[in-house]
C-alpha positions in Angstrom: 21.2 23.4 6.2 23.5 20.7 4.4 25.4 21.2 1.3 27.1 18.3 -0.5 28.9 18.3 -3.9 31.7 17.4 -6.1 34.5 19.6 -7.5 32.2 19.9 -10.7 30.2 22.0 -9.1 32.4 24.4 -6.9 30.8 27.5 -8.4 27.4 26.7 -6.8 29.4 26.2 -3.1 30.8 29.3 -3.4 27.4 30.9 -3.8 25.4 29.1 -1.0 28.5 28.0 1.6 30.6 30.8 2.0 28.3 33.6 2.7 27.2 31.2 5.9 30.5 30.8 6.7 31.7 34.2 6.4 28.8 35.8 8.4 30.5 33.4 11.7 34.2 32.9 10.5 35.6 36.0 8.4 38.2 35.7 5.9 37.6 31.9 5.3 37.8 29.9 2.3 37.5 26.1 1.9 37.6 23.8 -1.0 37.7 20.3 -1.3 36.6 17.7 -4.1 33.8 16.2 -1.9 32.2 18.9 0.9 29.6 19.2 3.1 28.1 21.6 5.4 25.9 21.5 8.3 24.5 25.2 9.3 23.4 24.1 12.8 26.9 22.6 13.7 28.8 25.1 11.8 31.1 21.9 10.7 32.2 21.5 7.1 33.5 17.7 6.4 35.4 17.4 3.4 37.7 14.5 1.1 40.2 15.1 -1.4 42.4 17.8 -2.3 41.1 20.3 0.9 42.4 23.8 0.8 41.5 25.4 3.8 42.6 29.7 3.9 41.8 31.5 7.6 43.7 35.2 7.8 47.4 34.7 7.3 46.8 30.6 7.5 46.8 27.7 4.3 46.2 24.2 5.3 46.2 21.6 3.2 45.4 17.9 3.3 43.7 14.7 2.2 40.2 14.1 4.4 39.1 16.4 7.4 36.6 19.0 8.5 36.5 22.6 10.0 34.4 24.2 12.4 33.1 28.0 12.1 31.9 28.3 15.2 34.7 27.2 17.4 37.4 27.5 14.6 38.4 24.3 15.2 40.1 21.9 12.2 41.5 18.7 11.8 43.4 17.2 8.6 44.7 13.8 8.0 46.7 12.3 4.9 49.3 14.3 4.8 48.7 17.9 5.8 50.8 21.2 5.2 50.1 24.2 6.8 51.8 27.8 5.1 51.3 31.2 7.8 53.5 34.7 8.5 56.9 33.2 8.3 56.5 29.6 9.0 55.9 26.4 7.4 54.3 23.1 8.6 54.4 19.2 7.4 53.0 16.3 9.3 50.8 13.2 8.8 47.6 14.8 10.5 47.0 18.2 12.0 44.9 19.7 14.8 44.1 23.3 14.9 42.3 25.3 17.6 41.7 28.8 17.7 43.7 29.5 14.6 46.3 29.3 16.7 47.3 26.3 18.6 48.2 23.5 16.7 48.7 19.9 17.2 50.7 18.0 14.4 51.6 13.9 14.5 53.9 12.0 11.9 57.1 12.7 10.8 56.6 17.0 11.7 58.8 18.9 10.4 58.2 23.0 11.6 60.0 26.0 10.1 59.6 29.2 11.9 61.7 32.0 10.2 65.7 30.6 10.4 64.4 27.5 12.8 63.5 24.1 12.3 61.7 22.1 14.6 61.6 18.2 13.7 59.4 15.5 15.9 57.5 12.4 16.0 54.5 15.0 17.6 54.6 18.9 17.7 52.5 21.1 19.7 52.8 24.9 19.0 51.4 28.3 19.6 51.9 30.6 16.6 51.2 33.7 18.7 53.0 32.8 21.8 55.6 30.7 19.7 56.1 28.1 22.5 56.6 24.8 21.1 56.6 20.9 22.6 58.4 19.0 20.3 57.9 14.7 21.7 59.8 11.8 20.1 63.5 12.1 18.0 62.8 15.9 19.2 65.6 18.5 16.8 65.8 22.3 16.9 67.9 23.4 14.1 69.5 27.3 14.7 71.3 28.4 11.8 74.5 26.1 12.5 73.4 25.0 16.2 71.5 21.6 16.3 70.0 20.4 19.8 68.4 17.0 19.6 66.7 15.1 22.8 63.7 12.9 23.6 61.7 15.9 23.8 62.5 19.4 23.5 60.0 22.6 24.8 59.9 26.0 25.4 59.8 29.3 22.9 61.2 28.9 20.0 60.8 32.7 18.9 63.1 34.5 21.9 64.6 31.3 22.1 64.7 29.6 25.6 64.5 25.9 25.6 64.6 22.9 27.6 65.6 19.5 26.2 65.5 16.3 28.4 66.8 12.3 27.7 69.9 11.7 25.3 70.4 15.3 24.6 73.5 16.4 22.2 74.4 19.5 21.0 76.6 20.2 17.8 77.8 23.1 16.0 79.8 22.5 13.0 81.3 26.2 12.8 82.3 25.5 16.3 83.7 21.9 15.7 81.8 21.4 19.0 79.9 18.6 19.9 78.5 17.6 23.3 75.9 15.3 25.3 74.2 15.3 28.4 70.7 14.1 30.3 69.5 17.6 29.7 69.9 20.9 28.8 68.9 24.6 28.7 69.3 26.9 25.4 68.9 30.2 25.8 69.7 32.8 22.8 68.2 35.9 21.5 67.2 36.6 18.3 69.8 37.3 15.9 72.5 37.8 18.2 75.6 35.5 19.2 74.5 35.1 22.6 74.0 31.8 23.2 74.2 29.7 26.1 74.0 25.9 26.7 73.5 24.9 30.4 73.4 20.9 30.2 73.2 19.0 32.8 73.8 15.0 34.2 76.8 13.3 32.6 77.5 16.3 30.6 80.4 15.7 27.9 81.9 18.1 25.2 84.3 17.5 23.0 86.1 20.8 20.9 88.6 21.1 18.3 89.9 17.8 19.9 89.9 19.0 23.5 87.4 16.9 26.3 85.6 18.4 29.0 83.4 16.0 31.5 81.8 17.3 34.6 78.3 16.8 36.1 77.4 20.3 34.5 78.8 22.6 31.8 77.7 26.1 30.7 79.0 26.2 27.6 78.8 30.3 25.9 78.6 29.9 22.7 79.3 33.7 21.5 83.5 32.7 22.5 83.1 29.4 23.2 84.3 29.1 26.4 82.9 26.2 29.1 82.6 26.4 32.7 82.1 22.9 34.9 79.7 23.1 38.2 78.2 20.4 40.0 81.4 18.7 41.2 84.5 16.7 40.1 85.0 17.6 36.7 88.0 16.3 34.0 89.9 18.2 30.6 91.6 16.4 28.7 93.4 18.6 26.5 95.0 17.6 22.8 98.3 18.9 21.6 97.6 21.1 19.1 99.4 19.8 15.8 
């Protein structure tokens, strides 16, 4: 079975499409100025102005198609996608599973008081474990950790961030650097702790600290060196 219309005739889609679609894919809605459906596939192409609504999930976008049977979707020309808590903008989107999702161009992902921003963004909205490639930023509360690429779960945080790293905390007037780092913090709690690692640098309220590696603990923003050799240079407090 194949269905194709314009947004003109909506109504009649509602009243052939979505009983198909419901019967494999429950609590799924999709509009779209152009759309077709193909029964045997279970894939629904559409153009202009899509609105796609699975469970908690919105996505919008420009041109794309979703698939009932494997609940599979992909949207390109600017895409959004609105679930439980978070928030989603990229230039195309991949879904799987209505749960793992694949976003390119310019992504910028809010999950409750985080921001994720990346050149490419991979994420699991049930596991919440994140790969963020490319100008890679995780934004918590005042806390900002940039790299080349940044992974791990941004819910119960615990992060790894690898090439040209830096942290900075404004609050903290702290500001460091390193080839890479772990971030580890829990959930609304002052708990956290920076290990970073490889030419590690930090600089706070005017004082330097250099060493191969520094845990830095956030919660009273004291710093430890390992690794070897390490140099403070402390400034006179005017």
């Amino acid at each position: 079975m194949k269905i194709k219309t314009m947004l003109a005739v909506v109504g009649l889609i509602s009243a052939m499409a979505i009983p198909v679609w419901a019967e494999q894919s429950p609590n799924l809605a999709i509009t779209a100025d152009t759309l077709s459906y193909d029964g045997t596939t279970g894939k629904a192409s559409a153009t202009g102005n899509i609105v796609i609504t699975k469970d908690d999930k919105v996505m919008t976008g420009a041109t794309g198609w979703y698939n009932t049977k494997t609940e599979e979707a992909y949207l390109g020309g600017g895409v959004s996608m609105m679930g439980t808590n978070m928030s989603l903008s990229a230039s195309t989107l991949h879904s799987y599973n209505n749960s793992e999702i694949e976003a390119d161009g310019s992504v910028h992902l809010t999950k409750d008081n985080k921001q994720v921003f990346g050149n490419k963004v991979t994420y699991n909205t049930k596991t919440e474990y994140a790969t963020v490639v490319g100008d890679a930023k995780l934004v918590m509360d005042d806390d900002v950790l940039t790299a080349n690429e940044i992974q791990g779960n941004i819910g119960g945080i615990d992060v790894t961030a690898t090439g040209n790293v830096t942290l900075n905390s404004a609050k903290r007037n702290l500001s460091a650097t390193a080839d890479s780092a772990q971030y580890t913090q829990t959930p609304g709690q002052n708990n956290g702790v920076a290990y970073l690692r490889g030419n590690a640098h930090a600089v706070q309220n005017g004082n330097v600290l250099n060493a191969p590696e520094l845990r830095i603990n956030l919660a009273d923003n004291s710093a430890q060196t390992e690794g070897g050799r390490s140099t403070l240079i402390i400034t006179p407090q005017q």
